[in-house]
C-alpha positions in Angstrom: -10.6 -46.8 -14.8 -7.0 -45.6 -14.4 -6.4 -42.6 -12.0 -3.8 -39.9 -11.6 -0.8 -40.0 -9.8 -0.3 -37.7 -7.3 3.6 -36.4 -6.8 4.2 -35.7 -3.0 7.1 -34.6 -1.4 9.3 -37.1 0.2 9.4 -35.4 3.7 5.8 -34.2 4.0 4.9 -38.1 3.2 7.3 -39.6 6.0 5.0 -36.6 8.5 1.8 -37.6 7.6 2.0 -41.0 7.7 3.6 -41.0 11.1 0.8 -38.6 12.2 -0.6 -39.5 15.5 -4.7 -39.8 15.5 -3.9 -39.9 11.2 -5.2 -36.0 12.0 -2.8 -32.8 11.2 -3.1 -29.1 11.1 -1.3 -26.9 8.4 0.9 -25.0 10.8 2.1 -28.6 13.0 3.0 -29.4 9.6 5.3 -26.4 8.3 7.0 -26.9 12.0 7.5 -30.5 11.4 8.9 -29.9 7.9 10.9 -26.8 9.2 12.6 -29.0 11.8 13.7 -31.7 10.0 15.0 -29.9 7.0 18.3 -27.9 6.7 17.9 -24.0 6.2 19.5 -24.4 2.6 17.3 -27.6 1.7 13.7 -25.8 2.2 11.8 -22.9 1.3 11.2 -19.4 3.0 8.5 -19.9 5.5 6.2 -17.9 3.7 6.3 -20.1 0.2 6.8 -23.7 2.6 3.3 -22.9 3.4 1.6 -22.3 0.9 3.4 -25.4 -0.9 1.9 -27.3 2.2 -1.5 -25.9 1.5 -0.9 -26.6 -2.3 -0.2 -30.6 -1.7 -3.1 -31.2 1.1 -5.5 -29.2 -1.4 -4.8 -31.6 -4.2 -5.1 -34.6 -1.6 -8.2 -33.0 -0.5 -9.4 -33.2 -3.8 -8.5 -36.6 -4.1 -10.5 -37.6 -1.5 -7.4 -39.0 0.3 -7.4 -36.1 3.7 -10.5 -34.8 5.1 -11.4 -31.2 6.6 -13.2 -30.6 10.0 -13.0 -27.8 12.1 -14.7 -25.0 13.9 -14.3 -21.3 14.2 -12.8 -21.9 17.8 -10.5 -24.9 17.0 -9.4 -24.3 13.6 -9.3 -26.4 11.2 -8.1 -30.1 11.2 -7.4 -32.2 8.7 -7.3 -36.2 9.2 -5.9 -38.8 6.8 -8.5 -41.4 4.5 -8.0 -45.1 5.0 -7.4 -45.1 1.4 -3.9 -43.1 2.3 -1.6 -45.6 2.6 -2.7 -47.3 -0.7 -2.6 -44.8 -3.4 0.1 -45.0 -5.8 1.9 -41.4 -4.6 4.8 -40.6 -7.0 7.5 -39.8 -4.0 9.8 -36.9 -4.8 12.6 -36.3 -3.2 13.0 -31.9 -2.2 9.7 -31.4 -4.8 9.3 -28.3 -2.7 12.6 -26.7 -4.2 13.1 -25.0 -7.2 
């Protein structure tokens, strides 16, 4: 049985897989992404988000990142073993237009 590749961005890959714990929250992730890119290279912080929501829904959905969380905490998301072996299809900026 063949499965879909999933495209990823380049940047947010290289963040979750160096993710300490393999466990992540949305907005640790739009800092991480904002800090490492140049102003010109990524989107308005608005639309960064939601492209970051976007790309862990589909990996949620791919049964690759898992949600847990409380009305206190928030919610966190950690990384499946399975991860590191999917097939991604890496994109360089995929987050520009």
């Amino acid at each position: 049985m063949s499965r879909r590749i999933c495209s990823i961005d380049k940047m947010l890959y290289e963040i979750l897989t160096e993710c300490s714990g393999r466990s992540f929250d949305l907005h640790e992730l739009q800092v991480e992404y904002s800090s490492r890119s140049n102003e010109s290279d990524r989107p308005p912080t608005l639309k960064l988000f939601w492209l970051i929501y976007m790309q862990i829904n589909v990996l949620k959905q791919l049964r690759l990142v898992r949600k847990e969380g409380s009305l206190t905490e928030g919610n966190i998301f950690f990384l499946d073993e399975h991860f590191w072996d999917y097939p991604f299809n890496i994109v360089d900026q995929l987050f520009l237009d």
